[in-house]
Phi, psi and omega in degrees: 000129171310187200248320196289314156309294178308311217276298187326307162322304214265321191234068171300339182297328199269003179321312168311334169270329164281340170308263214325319194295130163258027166201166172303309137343284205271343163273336166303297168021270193281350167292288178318310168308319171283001168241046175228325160303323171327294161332306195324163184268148356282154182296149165261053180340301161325300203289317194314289196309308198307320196294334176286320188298312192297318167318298188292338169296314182315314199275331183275342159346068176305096167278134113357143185266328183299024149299143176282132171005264171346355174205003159306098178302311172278346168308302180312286179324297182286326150287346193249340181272282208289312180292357194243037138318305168264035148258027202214081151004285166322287203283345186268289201271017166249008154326313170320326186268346184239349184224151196251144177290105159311161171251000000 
């Protein structure tokens, strides 16, 4: 399954940004803006958990390594998700729910 099918699956509200996104990079974008809306009160609990789920599916991918950024899924992920996660208040104190300490 492709990065655009799972996403359909998993976030369907966001279908309109995949027609639009010409790359992966630029559909991470528009997830991040929906998942800072999430935060808004009332919380979107729901869409929050699918958006991770899809992050972390996005991030277990196996990609070629010579692919471009733009379309690399953990590249995408991390740069357009993850790394801006503790700029999100809301979302910088539910780290804890979502990433677990290896032992």
């Amino acid at each position: 399954m492709n990065w655009r099918e799972k996403a359909s699956e998993i976030i369907p509200e966001m279908n309109i940004h995949l027609t639009q996104s010409g790359n992966a990079m630029s559909f991470w974008i528009e997830v991040w803006i929906a998942f800072e809306e999430a935060y808004q009160f009332p919380k979107n609990e729901h869409l929050i958990h699918r958006i991770y789920h899809f992050a972390n599916w996005c991030a277990a991918q196996e990609q070629p390594a010579n692919i471009d950024a733009g379309n690399h899924l953990l590249t995408c992920v991390v740069v357009s998700f993850y790394e801006h996660i503790p700029s999100c208040a809301a979302a910088r104190s539910d780290i804890p729910l979502w990433f677990k300490k290896k032992r």
